[in-house]
C-alpha positions as semicolon CSV with decimal commas, in nm:
position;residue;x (nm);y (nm);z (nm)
1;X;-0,364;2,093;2,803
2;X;-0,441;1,842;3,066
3;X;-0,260;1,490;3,075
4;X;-0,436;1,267;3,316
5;X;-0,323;0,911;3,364
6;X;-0,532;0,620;3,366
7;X;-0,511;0,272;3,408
8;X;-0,493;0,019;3,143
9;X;-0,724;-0,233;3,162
10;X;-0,600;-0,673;3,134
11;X;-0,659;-0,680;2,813
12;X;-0,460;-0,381;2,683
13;X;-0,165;-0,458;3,000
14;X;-0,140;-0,811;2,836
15;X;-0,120;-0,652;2,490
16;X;0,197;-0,419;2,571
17;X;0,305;-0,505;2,864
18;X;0,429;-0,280;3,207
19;X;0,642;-0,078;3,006
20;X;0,418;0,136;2,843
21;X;0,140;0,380;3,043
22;X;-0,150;0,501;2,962
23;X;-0,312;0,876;2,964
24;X;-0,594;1,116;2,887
25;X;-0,458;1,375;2,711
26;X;-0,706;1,702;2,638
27;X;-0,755;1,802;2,280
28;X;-0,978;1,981;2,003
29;X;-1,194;1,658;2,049
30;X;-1,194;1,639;2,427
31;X;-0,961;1,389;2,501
32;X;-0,792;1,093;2,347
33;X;-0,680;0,802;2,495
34;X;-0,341;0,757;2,477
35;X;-0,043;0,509;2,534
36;X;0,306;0,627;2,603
37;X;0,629;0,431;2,645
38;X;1,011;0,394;2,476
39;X;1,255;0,587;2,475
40;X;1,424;0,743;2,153
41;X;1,294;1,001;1,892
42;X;0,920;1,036;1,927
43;X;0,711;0,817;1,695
44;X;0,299;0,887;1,668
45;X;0,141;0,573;1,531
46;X;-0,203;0,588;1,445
47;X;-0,470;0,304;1,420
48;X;-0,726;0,237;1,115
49;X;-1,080;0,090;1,101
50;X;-1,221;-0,064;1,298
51;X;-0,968;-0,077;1,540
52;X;-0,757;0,113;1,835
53;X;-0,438;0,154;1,960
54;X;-0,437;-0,225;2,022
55;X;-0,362;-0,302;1,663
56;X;-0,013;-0,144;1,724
57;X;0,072;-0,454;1,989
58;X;0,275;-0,699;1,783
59;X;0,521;-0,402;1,658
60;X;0,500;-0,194;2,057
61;X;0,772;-0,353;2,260
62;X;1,042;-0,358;1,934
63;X;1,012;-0,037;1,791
64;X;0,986;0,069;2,144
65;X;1,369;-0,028;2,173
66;X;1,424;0,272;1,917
67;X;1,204;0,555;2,022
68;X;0,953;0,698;2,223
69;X;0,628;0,558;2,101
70;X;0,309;0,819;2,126
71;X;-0,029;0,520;2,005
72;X;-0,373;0,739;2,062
73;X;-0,717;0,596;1,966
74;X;-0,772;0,845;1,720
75;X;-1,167;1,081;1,814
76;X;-1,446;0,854;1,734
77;X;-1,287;0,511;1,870
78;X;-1,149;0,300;2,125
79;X;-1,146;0,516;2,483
80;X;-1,127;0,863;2,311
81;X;-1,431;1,130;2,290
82;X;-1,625;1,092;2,054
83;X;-1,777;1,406;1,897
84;X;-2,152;1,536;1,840
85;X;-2,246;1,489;1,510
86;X;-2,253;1,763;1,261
87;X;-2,449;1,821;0,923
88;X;-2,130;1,887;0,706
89;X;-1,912;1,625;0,940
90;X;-1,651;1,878;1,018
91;X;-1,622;1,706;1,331
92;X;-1,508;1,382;1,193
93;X;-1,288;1,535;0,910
94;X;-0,916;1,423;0,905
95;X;-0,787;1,818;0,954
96;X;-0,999;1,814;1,301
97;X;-0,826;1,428;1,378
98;X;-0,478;1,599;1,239
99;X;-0,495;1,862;1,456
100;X;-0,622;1,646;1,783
101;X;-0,301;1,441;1,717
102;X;-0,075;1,754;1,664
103;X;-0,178;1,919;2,029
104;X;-0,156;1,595;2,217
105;X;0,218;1,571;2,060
106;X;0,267;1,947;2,157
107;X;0,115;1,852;2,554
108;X;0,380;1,534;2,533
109;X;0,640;1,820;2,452
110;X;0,714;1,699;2,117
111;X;0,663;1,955;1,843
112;X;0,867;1,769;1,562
113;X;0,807;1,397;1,541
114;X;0,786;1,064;1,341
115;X;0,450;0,952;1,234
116;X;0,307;0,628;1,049
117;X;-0,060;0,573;0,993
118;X;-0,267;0,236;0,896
119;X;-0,537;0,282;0,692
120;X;-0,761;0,539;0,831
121;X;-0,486;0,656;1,043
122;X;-0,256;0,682;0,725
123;X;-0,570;0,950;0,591
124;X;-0,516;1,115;0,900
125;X;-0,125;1,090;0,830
126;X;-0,180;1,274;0,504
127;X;-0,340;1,603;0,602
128;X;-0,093;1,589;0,859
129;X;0,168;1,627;0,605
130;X;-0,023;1,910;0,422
131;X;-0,148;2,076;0,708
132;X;0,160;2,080;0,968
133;X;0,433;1,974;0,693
134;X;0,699;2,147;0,974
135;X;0,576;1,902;1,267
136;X;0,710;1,588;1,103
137;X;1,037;1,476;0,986
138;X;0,891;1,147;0,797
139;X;0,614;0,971;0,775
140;X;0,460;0,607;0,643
141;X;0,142;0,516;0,534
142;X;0,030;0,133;0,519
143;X;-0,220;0,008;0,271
144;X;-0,368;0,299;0,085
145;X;-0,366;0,551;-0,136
146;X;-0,547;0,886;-0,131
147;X;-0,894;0,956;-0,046
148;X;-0,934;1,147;-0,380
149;X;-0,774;0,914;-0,574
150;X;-1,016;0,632;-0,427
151;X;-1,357;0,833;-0,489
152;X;-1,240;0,983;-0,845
153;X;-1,151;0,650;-0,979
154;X;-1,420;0,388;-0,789
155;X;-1,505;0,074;-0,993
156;X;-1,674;-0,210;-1,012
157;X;-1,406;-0,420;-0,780
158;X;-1,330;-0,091;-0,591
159;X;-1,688;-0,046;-0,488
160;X;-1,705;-0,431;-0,406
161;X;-1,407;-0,480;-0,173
162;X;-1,430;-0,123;0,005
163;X;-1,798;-0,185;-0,002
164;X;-1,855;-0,056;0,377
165;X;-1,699;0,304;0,224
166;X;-2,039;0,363;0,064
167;X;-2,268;0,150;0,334
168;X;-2,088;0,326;0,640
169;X;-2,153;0,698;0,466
170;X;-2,545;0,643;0,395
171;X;-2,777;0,905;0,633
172;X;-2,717;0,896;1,044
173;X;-2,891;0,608;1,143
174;X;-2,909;0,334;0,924
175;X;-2,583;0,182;0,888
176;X;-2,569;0,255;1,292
177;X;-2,873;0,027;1,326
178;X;-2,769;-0,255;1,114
179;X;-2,406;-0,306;1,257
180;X;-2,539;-0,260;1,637
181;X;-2,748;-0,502;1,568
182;X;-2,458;-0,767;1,591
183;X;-2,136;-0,593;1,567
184;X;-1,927;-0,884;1,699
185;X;-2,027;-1,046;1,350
186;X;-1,968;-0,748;1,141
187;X;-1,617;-0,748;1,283
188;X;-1,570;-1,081;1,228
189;X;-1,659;-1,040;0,868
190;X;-1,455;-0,725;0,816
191;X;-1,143;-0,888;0,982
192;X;-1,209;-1,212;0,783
193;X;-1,222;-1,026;0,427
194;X;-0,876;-0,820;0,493
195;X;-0,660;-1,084;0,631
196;X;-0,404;-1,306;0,476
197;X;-0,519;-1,606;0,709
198;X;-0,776;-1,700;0,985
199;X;-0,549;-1,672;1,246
200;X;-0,400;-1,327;1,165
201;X;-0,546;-1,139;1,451
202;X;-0,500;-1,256;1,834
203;X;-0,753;-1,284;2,052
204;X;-0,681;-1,020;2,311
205;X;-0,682;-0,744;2,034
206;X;-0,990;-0,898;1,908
207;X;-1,126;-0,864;2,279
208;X;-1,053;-0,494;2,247
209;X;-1,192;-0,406;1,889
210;X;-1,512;-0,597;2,007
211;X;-1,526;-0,424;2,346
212;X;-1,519;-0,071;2,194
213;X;-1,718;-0,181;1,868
214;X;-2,045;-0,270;2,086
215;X;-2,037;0,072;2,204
216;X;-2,316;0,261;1,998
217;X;-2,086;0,608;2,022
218;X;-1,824;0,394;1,845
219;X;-2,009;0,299;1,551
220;X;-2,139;0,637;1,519
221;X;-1,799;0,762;1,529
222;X;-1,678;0,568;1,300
223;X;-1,942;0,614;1,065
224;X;-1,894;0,989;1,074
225;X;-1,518;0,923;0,996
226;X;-1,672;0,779;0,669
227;X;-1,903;1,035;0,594
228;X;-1,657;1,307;0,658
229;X;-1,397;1,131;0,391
230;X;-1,655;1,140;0,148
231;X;-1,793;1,537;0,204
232;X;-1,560;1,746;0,340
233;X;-1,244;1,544;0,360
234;X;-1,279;1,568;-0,027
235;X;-1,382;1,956;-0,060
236;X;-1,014;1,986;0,131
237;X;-0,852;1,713;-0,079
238;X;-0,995;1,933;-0,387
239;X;-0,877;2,243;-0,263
240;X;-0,502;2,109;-0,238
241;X;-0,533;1,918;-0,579
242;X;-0,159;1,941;-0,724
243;X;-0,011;2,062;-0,403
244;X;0,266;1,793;-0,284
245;X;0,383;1,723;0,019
246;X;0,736;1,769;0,114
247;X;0,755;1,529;0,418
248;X;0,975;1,219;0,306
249;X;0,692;0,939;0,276
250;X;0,713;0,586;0,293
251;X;0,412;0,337;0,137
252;X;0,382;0,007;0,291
253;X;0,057;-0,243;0,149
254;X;-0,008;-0,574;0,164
255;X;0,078;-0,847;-0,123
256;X;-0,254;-1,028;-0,027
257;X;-0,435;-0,684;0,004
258;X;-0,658;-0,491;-0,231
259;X;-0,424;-0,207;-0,294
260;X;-0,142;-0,448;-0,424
261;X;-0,407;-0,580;-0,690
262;X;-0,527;-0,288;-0,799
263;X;-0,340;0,014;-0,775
264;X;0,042;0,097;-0,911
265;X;0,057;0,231;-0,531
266;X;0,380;0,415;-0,577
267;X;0,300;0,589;-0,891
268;X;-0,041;0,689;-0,728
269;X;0,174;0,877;-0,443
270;X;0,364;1,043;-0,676
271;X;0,092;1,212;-0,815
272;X;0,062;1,344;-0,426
273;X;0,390;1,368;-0,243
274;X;0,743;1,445;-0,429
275;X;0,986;1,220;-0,190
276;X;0,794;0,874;-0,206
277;X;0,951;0,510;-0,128
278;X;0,785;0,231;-0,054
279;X;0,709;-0,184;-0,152
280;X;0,473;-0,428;-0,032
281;X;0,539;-0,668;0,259
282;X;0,369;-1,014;0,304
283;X;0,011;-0,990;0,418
284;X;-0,312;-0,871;0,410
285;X;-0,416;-0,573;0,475
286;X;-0,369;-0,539;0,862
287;X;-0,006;-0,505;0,839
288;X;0,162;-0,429;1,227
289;X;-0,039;-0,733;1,330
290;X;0,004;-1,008;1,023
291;X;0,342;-0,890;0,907
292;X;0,510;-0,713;1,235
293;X;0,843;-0,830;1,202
294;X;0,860;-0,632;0,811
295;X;0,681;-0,359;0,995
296;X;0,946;-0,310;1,244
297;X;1,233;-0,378;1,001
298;X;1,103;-0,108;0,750
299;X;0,991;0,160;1,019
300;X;1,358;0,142;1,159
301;X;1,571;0,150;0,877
302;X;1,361;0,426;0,715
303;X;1,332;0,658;1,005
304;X;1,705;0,567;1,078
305;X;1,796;0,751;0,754
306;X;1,597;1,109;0,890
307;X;1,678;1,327;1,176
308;X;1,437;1,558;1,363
């Protein structure tokens, strides 16, 4: 597969800084966008919604000390392809966005590897675990729990705080419409609701979200994410009910966040993986940027105790 460099752009050079590069790398989606740097035992770290690889900043240069950092913008955001469309979403689903990451890791001439995931990167994170269990030698997830668990126990406060779950998943077109309409506001608001303060987020990374956001292929993207987690992502979630994954997990949420106030998040994942650890950190729910020194403390010490 093709790796292709490219140049960063100000915004993402002032974000992490001449020791990191950026490249194309060719994939099951087309390409993603990726950034390299570090040096150490690989370590894939994988962005949520509605962000990039940008989010990862505030965490970059430190764990960067320790190993060799692999940050793609997953397909359907930031500067990677994004996909046509397809009636049952298969192009969106997390195995398709497992796989793109596993073959740009296997072009970077890493075949076993490290991997944490925030938010919808931690869904991505996941399959990874059940569908290329031999690939990774631990992982983390930050701020969720498991797409089935979500759908087959949705509430009344469930359905009001993850409320863009069931707006971003209504037919091609419409939510598309009403968040290109002014998406600088609807990531504002979105941004606003998950963070601990105001001032959580700086204002390069916000210039980069926004940049990608008021691209209509992004919001389409991302809105097939959504719709795939609630078709097919489940139909494969369904099919691997009671199957556990082996891969030594750790579960990092917010104490400000929606997870910590409604879920027993560890004794969720146990239903799900059968080597879990894991405790909340101080923030909302955009961890690597609110909290990123506990971010970098936990990564460390818990990769530090697993060998490749």
């Amino acid at each position: 597969m093709a790796i292709r460099p490219v140049n960063m752009n100000q915004t993402q050079r002032r974000l992490f800084g001449p020791n990191f590069e950026a490249q194309h790398i060719d994939c099951s989606a087309g390409n993603l966008f990726v950034l390299v740097g570090g040096d150490g035992p690989p370590l894939l770290l994988l962005h949520g919604y509605p962000q990039t690889s940008a989010m990862w900043h505030r965490v970059a240069g430190a764990l960067a000390q320790h190993f060799r950092l692999i940050i793609p913008d997953l397909r359907g955001y930031g500067d990677s392809s994004k996909p046509t469309s397809q009636t049952n979403h298969a192009s969106y689903a997390k195995r398709a966005m497992a796989l793109d990451v596993v073959e740009i890791m296997h072009a970077l001439g890493h075949d076993r590897f490290f991997v944490a995931g925030h938010d919808r990167g931690g869904r991505v994170t996941h399959r990874l675990a059940l569908d290329h269990s031999e690939r990774l030698a631990a992982a983390c997830v930050m701020d969720i729990v498991p797409t089935l668990h979500v759908f087959e126990n949705t509430d009344q406060a469930l359905a009001s705080a993850y409320y863009h779950w069931f707006f971003l998943i209504q037919p091609a077109g419409l939510p598309e419409r009403l968040i290109g309409n002014d998406p600088d506001y609807y990531l504002a608001h979105k941004f606003a609701s998950g963070c601990r303060s105001d001032n959580s987020l700086s204002c390069d990374a916000l210039d980069e979200y926004r940049r990608c956001f008021r691209h209509p292929e992004t919001i389409r993207g991302s809105c097939e994410d959504y719709r795939a987690a609630a078709s097919i992502d489940l139909e494969h979630d369904r099919a691997d009910r009671g199957r556990k994954i082996d891969t030594p997990l750790l579960v990092l949420w917010g104490d400000a966040a929606f997870v910590h106030r409604h879920y027993d998040v560890l004794q969720v994942w146990s239903d799900f993986t059968n080597n879990v650890t894991g405790h909340a950190v101080p923030s909302g729910h955009y961890l690597p940027e609110e909290t990123p020194d506990s971010v970098i403390q936990a990564l460390t010490e818990f990769y530090a105790g697993h060998h490749l």
